[in-house]
C-alpha positions as CSV (number, residue, x, y, z in Angstrom):
1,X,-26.3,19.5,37.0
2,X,-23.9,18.3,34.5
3,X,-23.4,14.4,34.6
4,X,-19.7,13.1,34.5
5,X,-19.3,9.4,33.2
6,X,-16.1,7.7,34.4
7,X,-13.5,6.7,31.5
8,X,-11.0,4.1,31.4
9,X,-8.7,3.6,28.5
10,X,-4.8,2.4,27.1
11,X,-3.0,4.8,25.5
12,X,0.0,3.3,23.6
13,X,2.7,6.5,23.5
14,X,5.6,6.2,21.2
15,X,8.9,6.8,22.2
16,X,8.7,9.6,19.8
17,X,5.8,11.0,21.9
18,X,3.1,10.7,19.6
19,X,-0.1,8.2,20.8
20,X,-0.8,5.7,18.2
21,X,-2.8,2.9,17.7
22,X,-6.6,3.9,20.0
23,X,-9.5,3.3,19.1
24,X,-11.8,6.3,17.6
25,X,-13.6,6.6,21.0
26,X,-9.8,6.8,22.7
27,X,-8.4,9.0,20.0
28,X,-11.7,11.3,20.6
29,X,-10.5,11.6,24.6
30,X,-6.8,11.9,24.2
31,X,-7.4,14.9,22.0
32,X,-9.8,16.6,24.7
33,X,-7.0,15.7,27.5
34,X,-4.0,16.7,25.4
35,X,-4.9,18.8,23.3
36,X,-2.7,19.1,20.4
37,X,-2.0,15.8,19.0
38,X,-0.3,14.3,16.4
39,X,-2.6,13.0,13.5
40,X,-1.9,10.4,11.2
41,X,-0.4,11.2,8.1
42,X,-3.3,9.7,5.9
43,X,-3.5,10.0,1.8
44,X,-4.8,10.6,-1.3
45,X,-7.2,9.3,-3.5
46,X,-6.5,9.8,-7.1
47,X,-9.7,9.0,-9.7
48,X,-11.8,10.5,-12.4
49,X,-14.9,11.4,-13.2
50,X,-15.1,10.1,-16.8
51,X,-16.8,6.6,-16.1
52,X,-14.5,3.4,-17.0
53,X,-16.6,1.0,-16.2
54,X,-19.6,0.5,-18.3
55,X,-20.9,-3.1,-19.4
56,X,-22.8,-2.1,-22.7
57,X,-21.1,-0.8,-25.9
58,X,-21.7,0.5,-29.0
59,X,-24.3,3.8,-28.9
60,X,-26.1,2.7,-25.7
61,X,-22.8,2.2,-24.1
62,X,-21.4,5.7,-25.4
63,X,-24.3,7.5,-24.1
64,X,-24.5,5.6,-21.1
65,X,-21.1,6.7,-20.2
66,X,-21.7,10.0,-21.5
67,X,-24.2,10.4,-18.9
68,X,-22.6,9.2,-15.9
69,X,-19.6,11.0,-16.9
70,X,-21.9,14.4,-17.3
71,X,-23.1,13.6,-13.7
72,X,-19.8,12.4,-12.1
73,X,-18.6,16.1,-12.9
74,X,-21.4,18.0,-11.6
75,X,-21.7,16.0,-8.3
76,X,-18.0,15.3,-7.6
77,X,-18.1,17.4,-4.7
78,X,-21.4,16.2,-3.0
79,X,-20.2,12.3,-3.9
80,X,-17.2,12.6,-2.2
81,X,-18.4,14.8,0.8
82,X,-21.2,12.6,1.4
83,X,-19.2,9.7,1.5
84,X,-16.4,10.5,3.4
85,X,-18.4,12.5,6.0
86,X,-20.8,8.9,6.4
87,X,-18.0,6.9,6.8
88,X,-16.5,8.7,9.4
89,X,-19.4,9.2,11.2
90,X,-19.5,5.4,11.2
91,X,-16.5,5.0,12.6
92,X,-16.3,7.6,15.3
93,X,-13.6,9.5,13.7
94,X,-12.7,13.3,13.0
95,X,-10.8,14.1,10.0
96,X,-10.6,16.4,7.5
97,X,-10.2,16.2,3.5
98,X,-9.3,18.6,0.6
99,X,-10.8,18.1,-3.0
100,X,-8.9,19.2,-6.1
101,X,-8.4,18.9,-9.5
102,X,-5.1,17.3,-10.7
103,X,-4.3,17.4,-14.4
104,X,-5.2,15.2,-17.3
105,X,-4.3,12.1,-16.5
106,X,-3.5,8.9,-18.5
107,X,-4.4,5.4,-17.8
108,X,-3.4,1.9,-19.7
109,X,-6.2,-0.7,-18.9
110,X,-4.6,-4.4,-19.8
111,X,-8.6,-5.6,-19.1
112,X,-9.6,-3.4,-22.4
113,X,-6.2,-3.0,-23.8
114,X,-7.1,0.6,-24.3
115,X,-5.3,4.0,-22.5
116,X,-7.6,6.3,-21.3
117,X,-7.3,10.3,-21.5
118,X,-9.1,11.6,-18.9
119,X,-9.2,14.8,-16.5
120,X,-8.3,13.6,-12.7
121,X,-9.6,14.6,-9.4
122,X,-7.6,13.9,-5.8
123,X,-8.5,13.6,-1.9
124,X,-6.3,14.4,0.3
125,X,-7.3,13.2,3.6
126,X,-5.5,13.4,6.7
127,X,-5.7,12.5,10.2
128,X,-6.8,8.9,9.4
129,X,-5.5,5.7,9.3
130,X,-4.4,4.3,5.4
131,X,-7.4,1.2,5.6
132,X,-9.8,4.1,6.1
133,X,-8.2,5.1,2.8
134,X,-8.4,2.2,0.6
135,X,-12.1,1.5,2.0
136,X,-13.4,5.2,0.9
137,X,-11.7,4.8,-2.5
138,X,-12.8,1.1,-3.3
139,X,-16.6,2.3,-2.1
140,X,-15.6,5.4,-4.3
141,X,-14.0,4.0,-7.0
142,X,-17.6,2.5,-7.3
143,X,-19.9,5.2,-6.9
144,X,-17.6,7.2,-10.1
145,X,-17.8,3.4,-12.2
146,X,-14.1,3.2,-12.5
147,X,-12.2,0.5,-12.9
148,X,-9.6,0.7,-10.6
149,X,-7.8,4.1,-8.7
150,X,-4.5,4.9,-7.6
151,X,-4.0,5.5,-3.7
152,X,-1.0,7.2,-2.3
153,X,0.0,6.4,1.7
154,X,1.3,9.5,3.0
155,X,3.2,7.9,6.1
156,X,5.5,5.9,3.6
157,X,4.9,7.0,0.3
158,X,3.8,3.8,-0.9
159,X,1.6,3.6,-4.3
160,X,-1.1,1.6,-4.9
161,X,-3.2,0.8,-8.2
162,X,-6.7,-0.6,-6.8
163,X,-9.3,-3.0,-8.7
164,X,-12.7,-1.6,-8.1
């Protein structure tokens, strides 16, 4: 016999008719009870695999980075994946992300005073809210040792340069 657990909750509907604004547990239950719903917009992460941000310099420094950099590119996937998918599970949240590879990218660094040349990687991930966003790429920013990464919010189109 299948047990039923009693559920009490606040939906905040928009005048738009979207639901906004529940909890993870909430969002969870409004999707079962409504079925389609509207998901936030979310946004993309924008970083790269050659490492940034390495203390030492000279040879140990350029093999150091070298290394990471090597290893950033064969794990991107499995970084990213295994982040995002322990975060959310965290949370109590459902989302869904894409990963891809941009273009060469350039970046001026006023810390170093150099401009780096490096190839660029995005997440697109939607159907969470944008502090979800800027957590997973601070904690990724980390994981690739950059120094800081660019986050774009998709519900306004806002652009944002992060320190790691």
């Amino acid at each position: 016999m299948e047990r039923m657990e009693k559920v009490s909750f606040n939906l905040i509907l928009s005048t738009d008719g979207s639901i906004s604004d529940v909890s993870p547990r909430c969002s969870r239950i409004a999707r079962k009870l409504l079925s389609d719903m509207e998901l936030s917009p979310g946004g993309m992460i924008v970083l790269s695999t050659d490492v940034t941000k390495v203390e030492s310099s000279g040879i140990i420094g350029w093999a150091k980075r070298n290394l990471m950099t090597w290893w950033n590119r064969l794990q991107k996937n499995n970084i990213v994946d295994e982040e995002l998918s322990t975060e959310l599970k965290n949370r109590g949240m459902e989302s869904g992300w894409s990963i891809g590879n941009l273009f060469r990218g350039r970046f001026y660094s006023q810390k170093t005073d150099k401009t780096f040349n490096e190839k660029s990687f995005s997440i697109e991930i939607r159907g969470v809210p944008f502090d979800f966003i800027i957590q997973a790429a601070r904690k990724l920013g980390k994981d690739f040792q950059q120094e800081c990464v660019l986050v774009i919010d998709h519900s306004n189109g806002r652009t944002i340069m992060l320190d790691v």
